[in-house]
C-alpha positions as CSV (number, residue, x, y, z in Angstrom):
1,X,118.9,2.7,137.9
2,X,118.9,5.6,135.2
3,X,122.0,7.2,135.0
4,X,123.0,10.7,134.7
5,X,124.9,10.5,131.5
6,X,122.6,8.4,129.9
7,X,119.7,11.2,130.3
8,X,121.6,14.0,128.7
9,X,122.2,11.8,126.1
10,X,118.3,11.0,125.9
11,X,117.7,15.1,126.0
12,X,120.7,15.6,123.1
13,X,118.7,12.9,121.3
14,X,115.6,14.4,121.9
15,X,116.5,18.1,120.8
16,X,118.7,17.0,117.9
17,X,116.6,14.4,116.2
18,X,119.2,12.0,115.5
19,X,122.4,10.1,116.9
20,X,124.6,11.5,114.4
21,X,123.4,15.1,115.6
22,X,123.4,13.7,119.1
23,X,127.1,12.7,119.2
24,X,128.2,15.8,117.8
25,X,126.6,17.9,120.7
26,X,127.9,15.5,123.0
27,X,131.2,15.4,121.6
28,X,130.9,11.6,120.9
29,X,130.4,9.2,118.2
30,X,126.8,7.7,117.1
31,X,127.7,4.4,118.0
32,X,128.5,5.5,121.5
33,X,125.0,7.6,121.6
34,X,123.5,4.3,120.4
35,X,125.3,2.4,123.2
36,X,123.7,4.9,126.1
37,X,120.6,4.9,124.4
38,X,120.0,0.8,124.6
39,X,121.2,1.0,127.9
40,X,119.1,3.3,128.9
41,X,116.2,1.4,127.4
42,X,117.2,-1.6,129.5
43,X,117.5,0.1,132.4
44,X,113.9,1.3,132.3
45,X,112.7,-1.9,130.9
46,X,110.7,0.2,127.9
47,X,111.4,1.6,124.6
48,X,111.9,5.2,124.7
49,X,112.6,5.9,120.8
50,X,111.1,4.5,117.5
51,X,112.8,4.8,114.5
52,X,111.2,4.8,111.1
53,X,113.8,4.7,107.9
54,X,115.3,7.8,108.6
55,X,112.9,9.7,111.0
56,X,113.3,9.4,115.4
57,X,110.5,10.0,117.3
58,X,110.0,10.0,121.3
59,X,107.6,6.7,122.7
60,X,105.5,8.4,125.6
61,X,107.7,6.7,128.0
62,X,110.6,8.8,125.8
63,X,108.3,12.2,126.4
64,X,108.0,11.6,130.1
65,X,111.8,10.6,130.6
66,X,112.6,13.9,128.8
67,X,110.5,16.2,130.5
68,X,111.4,14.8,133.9
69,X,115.6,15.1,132.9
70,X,115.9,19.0,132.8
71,X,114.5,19.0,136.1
72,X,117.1,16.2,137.4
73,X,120.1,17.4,135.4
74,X,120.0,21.1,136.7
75,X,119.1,19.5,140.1
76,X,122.4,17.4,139.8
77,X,124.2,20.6,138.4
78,X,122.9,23.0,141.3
79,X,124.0,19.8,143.6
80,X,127.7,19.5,141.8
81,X,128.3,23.2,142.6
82,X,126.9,23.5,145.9
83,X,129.3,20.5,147.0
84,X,132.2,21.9,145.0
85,X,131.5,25.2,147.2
86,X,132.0,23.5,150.5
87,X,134.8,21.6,149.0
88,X,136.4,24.6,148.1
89,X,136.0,26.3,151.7
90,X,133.4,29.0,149.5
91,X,130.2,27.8,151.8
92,X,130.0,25.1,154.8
93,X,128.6,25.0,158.1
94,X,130.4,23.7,161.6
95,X,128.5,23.0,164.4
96,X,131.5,23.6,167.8
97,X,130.3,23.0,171.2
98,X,133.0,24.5,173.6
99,X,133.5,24.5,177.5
100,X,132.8,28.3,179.2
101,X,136.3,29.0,179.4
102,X,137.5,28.0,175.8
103,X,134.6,30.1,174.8
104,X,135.8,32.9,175.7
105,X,139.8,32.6,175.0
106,X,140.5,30.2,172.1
107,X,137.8,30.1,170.0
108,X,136.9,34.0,169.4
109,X,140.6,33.9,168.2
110,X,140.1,30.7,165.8
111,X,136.6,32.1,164.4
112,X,138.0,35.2,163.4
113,X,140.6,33.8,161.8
114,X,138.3,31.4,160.2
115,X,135.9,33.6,158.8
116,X,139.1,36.3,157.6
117,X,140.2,33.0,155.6
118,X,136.9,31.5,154.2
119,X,134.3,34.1,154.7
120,X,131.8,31.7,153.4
121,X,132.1,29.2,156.2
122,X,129.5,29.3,158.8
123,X,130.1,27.9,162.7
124,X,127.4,27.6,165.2
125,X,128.7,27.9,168.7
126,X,126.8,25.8,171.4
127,X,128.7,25.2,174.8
128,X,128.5,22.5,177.1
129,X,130.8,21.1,180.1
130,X,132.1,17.4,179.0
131,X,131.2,15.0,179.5
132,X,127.9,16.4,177.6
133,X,129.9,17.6,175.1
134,X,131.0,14.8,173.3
135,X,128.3,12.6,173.6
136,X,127.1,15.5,171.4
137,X,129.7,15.2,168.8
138,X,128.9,11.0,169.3
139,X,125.7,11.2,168.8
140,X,125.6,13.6,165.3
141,X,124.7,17.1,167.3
142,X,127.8,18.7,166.8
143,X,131.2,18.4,164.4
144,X,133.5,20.0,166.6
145,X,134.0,19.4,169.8
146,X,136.4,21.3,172.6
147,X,137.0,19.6,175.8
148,X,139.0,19.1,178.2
149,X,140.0,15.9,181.1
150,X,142.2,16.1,184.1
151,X,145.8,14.3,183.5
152,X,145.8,11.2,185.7
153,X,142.4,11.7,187.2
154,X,140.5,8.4,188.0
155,X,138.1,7.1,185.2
156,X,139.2,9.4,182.6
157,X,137.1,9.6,179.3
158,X,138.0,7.3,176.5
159,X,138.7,9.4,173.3
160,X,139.7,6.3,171.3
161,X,136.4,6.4,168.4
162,X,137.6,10.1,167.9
163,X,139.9,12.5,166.3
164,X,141.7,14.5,169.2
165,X,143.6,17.4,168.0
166,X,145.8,18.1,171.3
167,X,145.7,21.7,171.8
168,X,147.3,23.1,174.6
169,X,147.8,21.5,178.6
170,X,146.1,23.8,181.0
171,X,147.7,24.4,184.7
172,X,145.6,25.0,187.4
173,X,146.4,27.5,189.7
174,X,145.2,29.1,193.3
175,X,143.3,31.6,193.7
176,X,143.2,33.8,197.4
177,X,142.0,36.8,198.6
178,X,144.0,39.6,198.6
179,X,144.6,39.8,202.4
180,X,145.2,36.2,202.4
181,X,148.3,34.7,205.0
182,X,149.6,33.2,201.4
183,X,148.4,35.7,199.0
184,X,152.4,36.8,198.8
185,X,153.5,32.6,198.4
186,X,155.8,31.8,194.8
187,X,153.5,28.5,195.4
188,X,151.9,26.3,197.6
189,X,151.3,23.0,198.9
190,X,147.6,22.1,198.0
191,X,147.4,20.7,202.0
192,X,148.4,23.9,203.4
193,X,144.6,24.9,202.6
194,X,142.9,22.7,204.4
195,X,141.0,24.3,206.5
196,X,139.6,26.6,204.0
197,X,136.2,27.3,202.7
198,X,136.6,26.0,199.0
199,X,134.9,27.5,195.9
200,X,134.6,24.9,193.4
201,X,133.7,25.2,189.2
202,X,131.3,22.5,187.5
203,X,130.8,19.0,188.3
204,X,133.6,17.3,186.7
205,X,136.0,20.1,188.1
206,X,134.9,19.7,191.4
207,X,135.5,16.0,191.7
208,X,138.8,16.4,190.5
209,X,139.5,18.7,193.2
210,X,137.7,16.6,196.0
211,X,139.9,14.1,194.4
212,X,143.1,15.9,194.6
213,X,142.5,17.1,198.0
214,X,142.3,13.9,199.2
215,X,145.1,12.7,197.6
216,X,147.1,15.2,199.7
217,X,145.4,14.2,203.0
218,X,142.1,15.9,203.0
219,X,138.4,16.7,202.0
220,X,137.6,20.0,200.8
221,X,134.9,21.7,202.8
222,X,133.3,23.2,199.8
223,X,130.9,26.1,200.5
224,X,130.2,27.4,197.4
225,X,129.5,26.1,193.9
226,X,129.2,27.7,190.6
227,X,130.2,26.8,187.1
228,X,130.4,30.5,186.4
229,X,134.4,31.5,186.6
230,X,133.6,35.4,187.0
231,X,131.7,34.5,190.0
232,X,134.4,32.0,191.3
233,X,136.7,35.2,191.1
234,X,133.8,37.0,192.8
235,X,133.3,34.5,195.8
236,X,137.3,34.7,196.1
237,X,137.9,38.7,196.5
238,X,134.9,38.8,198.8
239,X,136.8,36.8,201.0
240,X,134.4,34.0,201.4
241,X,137.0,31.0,200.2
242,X,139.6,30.2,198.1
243,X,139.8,28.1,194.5
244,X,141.9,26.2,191.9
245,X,140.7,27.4,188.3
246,X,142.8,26.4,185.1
247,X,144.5,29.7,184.0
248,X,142.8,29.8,180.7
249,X,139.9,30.7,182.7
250,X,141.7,33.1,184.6
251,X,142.9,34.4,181.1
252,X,139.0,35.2,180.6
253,X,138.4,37.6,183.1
254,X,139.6,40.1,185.2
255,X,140.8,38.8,188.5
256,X,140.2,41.7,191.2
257,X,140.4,41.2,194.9
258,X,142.6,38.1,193.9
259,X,146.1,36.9,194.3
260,X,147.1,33.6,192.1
261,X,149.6,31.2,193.4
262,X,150.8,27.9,192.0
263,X,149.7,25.2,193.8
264,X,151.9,22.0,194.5
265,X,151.6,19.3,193.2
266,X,151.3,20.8,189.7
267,X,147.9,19.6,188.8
268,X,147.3,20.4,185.0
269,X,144.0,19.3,182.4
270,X,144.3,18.7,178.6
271,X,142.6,20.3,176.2
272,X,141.7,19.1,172.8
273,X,139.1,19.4,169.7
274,X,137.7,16.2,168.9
275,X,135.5,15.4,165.8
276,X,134.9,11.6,164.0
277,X,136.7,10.5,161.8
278,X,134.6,11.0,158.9
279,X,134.1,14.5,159.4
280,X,138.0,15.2,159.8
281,X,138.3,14.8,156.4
282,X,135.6,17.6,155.7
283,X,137.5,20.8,154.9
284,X,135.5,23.4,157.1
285,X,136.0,21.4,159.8
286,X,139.7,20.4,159.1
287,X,140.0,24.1,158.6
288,X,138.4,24.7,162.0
289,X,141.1,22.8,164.0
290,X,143.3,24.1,162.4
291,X,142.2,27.5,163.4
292,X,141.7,26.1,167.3
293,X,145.3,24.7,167.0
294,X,146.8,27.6,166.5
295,X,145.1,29.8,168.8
296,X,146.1,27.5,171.5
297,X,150.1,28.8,170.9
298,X,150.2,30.4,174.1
């Protein structure tokens, strides 16, 4: 394998026309020029000097080493700085795939305060629901990943291959019409609606409330389904049902038409940043949970 060192030794050689001159450039001695010099000849299994009495000259394998090194060496050198860059938080790229909700509340907060910090740092936002989510970050698609699972629910994920960065735990809370016979409660038993028409958010959310409902006694007649929370809000001020959404996705939009009570038992979902481990130790990203971890401080 030709080394590094050993070709800008070949090139001082090369330009200098001796070892002596060589080791000066360098900053070495001419044994130690010597030294790299055989060892480079070994390592490409050819001669790649000849010396006559006091004169040097390049073998053609020497010629084509040499004219292929300044080509390698600033390659190396363009490489060196480029990863000293990302090192140094001056470039980089995260790929984040968020949930709707965090989206919209935590990381507009982090990214700004990301890019105010290390303006050379570029994230890609991407969302998806989990479980999609972090079989993305599994599977190489993403770095960062923001997701969420329901405290006690039945089959939760397994996080244990990845970094979780516990952010902030997430209560979910009623939503009613306006005109509602509890619209005015402090909080509510979960069984007291019943007999309602039920809105409910995306997949995983809306097992977790079939599955809380029926924990308290009964199945949610659910009329309406929509993974967009605006619309949730919608459906509820229209009258047509009522719904359990986490409050930060209350915190993303403007509830009109609504009244919010807390709903008994306290039902509440976790939310975290994941990433693997080998990318934690990557400083855009470390600096990008960092960011998501503290605009989680509610």
């Amino acid at each position: 394998m030709i080394e590094a060192r050993h070709l800008r030794v070949l090139r001082a050689v090369a330009t200098t026309g001796s070892f002596s001159a060589a080791g000066r450039e360098l900053g070495c001695t001419q044994p130690a020029v010597s030294q790299q010099m055989k060892a480079l000849e070994a390592s490409v299994g050819t001669p790649l000097i000849v010396r006559s009495g006091r004169e040097m000259r390049l073998t053609q394998a020497g010629e084509s080493l040499v004219r292929h090194a300044a080509g390698i060496l600033a390659g190396l050198t363009a490489a060196e700085e480029e990863v000293a860059a990302i090192a140094g938080l001056r470039a980089g790229r995260v790929r984040l795939v968020s949930f709707p909700s965090g989206s919209s509340t935590l990381v507009p907060t982090a990214l700004a305060a990301l890019r105010a910090a290390h303006p050379g740092t570029r994230v890609f936002l991407e969302e998806a629901e989990p479980p999609a989510s972090v079989e993305l970050l599994r599977q190489g698609d993403c770095d960062v990943a923001l997701a969420f699972r329901y405290e006690g629910a039945a089959g939760a994920e397994e996080w244990g291959d990845l970094v979780v960065r516990p952010l902030l735990s997430d209560r979910l809370v009623g939503l009613v019409p306006e005109g509602h016979r509890l619209a005015r409660a402090g909080s509510v038993a979960i069984g007291a609606l019943a007999g309602e028409s039920w809105i409910a958010g995306c997949p995983r959310c809306r097992g977790h409330l079939v599955e809380v409902c029926e924990g308290a006694g009964f199945t949610p007649r659910i009329d309406f389904a929509t993974d967009d929370y605006p619309a949730v809000v919608g459906l509820v001020g229209a009258g047509l049902g009522v719904a359990v959404l986490p409050e930060l996705a209350i915190e993303s939009v403007r509830p009109k038409g609504v009244r919010t009570v807390a709903v008994e038992p306290a039902v509440r979902r976790e939310i975290v940043a994941l990433t693997l481990p080998d990318l934690a130790q990557v400083p855009a990203v470390a600096a990008t949970l960092e960011q998501l971890e503290k605009a989680a401080v509610r």
